[in-house]
C-alpha positions in Angstrom: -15.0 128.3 -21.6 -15.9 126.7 -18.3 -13.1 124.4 -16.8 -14.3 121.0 -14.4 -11.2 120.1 -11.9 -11.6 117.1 -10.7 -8.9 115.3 -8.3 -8.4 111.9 -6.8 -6.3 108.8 -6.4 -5.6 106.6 -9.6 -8.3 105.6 -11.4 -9.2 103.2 -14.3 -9.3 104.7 -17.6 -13.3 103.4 -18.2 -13.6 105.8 -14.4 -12.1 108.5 -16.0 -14.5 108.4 -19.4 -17.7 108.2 -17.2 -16.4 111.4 -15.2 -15.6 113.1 -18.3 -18.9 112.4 -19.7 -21.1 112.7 -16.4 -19.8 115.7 -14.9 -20.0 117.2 -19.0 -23.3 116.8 -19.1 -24.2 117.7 -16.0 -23.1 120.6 -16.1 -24.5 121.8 -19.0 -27.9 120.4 -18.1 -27.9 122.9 -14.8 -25.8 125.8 -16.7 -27.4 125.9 -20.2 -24.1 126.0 -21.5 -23.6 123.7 -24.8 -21.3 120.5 -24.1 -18.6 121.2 -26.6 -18.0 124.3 -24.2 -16.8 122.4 -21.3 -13.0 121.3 -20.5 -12.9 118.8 -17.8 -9.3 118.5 -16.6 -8.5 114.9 -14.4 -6.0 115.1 -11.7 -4.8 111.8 -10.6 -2.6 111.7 -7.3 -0.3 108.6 -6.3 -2.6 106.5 -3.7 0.7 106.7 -1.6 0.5 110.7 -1.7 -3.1 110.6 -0.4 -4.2 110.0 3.0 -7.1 109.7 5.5 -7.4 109.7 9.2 -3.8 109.2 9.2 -3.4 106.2 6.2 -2.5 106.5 2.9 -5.2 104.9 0.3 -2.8 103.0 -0.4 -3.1 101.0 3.2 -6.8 101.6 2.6 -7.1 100.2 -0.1 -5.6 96.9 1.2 -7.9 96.9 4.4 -10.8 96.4 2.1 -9.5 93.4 0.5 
C-alpha cells in the first residue's frame, strides 16, 4: 500500500481535501496503482514551529497582510 507524507503549516480543512484528492490521483495516474490503494497521511506543524530565512510563518504570515 503506498503511503503520501505530506507536511506543512496549518491548513484549512477544504486545503487538506484538495491534497488528499490531488496528490490521490495523481499518483495513481503516473503509478497505475488503483486509488483505493493509496494512504495519504497530513502533517500539520504549528506556524510558530516553522521558519524561513530566519522568521517563523507565523511573522510571515503577518507581513503579507
Amino acid at each position: 500500500m503506498p503511503h503520501i507524507a505530506f507536511e506543512s503549516g496549518q491548513l484549512p480543512d477544504a486545503v487538506k481535501q484538495k491534497l488528499i484528492e490531488c496528490l490521490t490521483q495523481a499518483s495513481a495516474d503516473i503509478t497505475g496503482i488503483p486509488e483505493a490503494m493509496f494512504m495519504v497521511s497530513i502533517r500539520e506543524l504549528p506556524d510558530d514551529n516553522l521558519a524561513l530565512g530566519g522568521k517563523t510563518v507565523t511573522q510571515l504570515k503577518q507581513q503579507l497582510r
